[in-house]
C-alpha positions as semicolon CSV with decimal commas, in nm:
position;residue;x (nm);y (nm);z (nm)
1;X;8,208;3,246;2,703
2;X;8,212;3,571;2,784
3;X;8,108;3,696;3,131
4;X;7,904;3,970;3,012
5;X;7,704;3,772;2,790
6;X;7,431;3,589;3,007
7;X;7,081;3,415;2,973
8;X;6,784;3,641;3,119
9;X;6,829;3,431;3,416
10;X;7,174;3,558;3,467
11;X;7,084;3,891;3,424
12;X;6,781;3,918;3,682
13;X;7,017;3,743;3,924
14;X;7,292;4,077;3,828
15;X;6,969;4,300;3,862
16;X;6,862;4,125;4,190
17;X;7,208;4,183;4,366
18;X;7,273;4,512;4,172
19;X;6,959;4,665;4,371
20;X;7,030;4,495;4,694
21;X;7,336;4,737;4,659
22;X;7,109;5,082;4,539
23;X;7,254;5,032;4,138
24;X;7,029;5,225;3,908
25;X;6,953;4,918;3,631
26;X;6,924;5,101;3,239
27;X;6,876;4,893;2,943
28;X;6,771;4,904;2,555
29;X;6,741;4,683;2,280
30;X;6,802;4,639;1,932
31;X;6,967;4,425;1,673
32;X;7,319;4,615;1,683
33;X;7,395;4,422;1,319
34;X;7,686;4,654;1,262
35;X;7,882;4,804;1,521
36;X;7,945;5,208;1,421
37;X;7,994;5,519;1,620
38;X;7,598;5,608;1,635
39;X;7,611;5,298;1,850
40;X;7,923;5,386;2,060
41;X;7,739;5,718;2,142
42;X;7,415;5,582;2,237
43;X;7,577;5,327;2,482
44;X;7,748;5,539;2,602
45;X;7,514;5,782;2,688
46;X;7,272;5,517;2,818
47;X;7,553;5,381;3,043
48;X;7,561;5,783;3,177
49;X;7,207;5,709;3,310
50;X;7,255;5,471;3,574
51;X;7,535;5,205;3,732
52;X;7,479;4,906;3,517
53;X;7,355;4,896;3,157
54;X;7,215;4,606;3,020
55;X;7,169;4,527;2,678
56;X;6,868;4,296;2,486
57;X;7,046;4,157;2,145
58;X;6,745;4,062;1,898
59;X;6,852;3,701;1,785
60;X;6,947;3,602;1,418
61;X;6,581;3,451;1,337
62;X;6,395;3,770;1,531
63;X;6,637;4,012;1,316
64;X;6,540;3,790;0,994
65;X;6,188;3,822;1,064
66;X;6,180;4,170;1,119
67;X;6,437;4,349;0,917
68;X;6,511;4,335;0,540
69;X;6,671;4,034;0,315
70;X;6,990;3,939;0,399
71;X;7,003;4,073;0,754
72;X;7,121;4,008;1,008
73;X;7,456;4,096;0,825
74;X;7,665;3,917;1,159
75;X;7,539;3,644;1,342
76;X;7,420;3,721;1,731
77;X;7,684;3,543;1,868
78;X;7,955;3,831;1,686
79;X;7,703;4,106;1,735
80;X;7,693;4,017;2,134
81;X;8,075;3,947;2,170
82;X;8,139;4,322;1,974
83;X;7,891;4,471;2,274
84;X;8,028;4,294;2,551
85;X;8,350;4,440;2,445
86;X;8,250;4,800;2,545
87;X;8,310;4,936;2,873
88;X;8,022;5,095;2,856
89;X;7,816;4,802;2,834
90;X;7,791;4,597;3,193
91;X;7,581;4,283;3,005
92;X;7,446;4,144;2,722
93;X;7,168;3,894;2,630
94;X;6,958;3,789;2,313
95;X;6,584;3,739;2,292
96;X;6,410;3,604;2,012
97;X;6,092;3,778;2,034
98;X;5,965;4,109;1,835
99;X;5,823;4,265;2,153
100;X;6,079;4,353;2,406
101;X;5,810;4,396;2,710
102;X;5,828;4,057;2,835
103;X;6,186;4,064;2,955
104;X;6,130;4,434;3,082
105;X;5,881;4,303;3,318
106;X;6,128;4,067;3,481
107;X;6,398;4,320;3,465
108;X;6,178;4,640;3,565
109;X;6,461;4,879;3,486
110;X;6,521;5,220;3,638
111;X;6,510;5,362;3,265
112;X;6,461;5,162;2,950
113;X;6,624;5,426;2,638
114;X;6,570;5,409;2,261
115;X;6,669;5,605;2,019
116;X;6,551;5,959;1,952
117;X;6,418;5,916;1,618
118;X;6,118;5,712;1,775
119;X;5,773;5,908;1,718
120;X;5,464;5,855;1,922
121;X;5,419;5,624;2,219
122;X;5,672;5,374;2,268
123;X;5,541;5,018;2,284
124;X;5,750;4,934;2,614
125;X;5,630;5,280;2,813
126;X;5,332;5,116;2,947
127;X;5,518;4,821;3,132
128;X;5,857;5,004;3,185
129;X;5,655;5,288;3,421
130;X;5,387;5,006;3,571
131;X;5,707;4,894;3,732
132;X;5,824;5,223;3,849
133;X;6,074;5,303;3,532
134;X;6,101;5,569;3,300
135;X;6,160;5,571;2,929
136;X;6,425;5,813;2,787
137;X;6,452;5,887;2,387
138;X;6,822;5,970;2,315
139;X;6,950;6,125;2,052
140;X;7,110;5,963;1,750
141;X;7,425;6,087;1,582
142;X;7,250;6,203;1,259
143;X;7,338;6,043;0,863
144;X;7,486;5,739;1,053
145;X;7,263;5,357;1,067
146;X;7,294;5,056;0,960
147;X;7,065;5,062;0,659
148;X;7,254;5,376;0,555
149;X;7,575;5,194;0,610
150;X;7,467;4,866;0,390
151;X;7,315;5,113;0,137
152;X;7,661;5,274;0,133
153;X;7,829;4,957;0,072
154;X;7,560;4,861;-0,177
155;X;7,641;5,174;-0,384
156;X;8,033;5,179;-0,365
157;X;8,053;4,821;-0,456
158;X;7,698;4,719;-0,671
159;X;7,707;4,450;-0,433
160;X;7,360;4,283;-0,374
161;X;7,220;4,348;-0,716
C-alpha cells in the first residue's frame, strides 16, 4: 500500500504530529474520477497554502450516489493511487459519506479549499472556522472537468448511447 494513502485514523495521527511541529494542515475533497490538469493546478495551489495537504477521496458507492450513471469512471482505489502520486499531495483518504464536515471536525484544518466555481455559503464553512480554519475558493482552470471531459469522449466516440 501506499504510504500516502491512510485511514482517517492515520491521518489525524499525521495532523497530530504535523502541529506538534507548527505545519499549517490544508485539505479538500472531491471525487477526482479523472485525473486532468484542472486538477494538477488546484493541488497544487492548495499545497501553496500550507506544509501538508491532505486530500478526502469520495468512495466508489458515495460517487455512485451522488454523481451521474456510470460514474465513478475509475474505481477509488486508482483514483487515490493517481493522487498519492503527486508531490503536491502529502496524503490521501476516502470517505463514504456526502457531507464532508464530519472528518473536518476531527481534522480541524488550517484552510479547507474548493473550487472557485462554488456560489453561496459553503456547507463545510460553519465547522471549518468553529475550529479556527478558514475556507479558501480557488480558481479553476476554465473549459476543463470531468463531465466536460466524458461529454468529450461521449461526442468523439458516440460511446454511451
Amino acid at each position: 500500500m501506499n504510504k500516502k494513502i491512510l485511514p482517517l485514523s492515520g491521518i489525524l495521527a499525521r495532523v497530530k504530529a504535523a502541529r506538534r511541529q507548527g505545519k499549517r494542515i490544508v485539505t479538500t475533497n472531491g471525487c477526482f474520477d479523472i485525473l486532468h490538469p484542472g486538477h494538477l493546478a488546484y493541488l497544487s495551489q492548495a499545497r501553496g497554502l500550507g506544509d501538508l495537504l491532505i486530500v478526502g477521496v469520495n468512495s466508489d458507492q458515495s460517487v455512485r450516489r451522488n454523481k451521474e450513471k456510470g460514474r465513478p469512471i475509475n474505481s477509488e482505489a486508482t483514483r487515490t493511487a493517481m493522487l498519492a502520486g503527486l508531490s503536491a499531495v502529502d496524503y490521501v483518504f476516502v470517505f463514504g459519506q456526502k457531507d464532508p464536515r464530519p472528518f473536518l471536525k476531527r481534522i480541524k484544518p488550517d484552510i479547507h479549499v474548493k473550487g472557485g466555481d462554488y456560489r453561496g455559503r459553503i456547507l463545510e464553512q460553519d465547522v471549518v472556522e468553529q475550529n479556527g480554519g478558514k475556507v479558501k475558493l480557488l480558481k479553476l482552470v476554465p473549459g476543463v472537468s470531468t463531465t466536460a471531459l466524458i461529454r468529450k469522449i461521449v461526442r468523439v466516440f458516440g460511446c454511451g448511447r
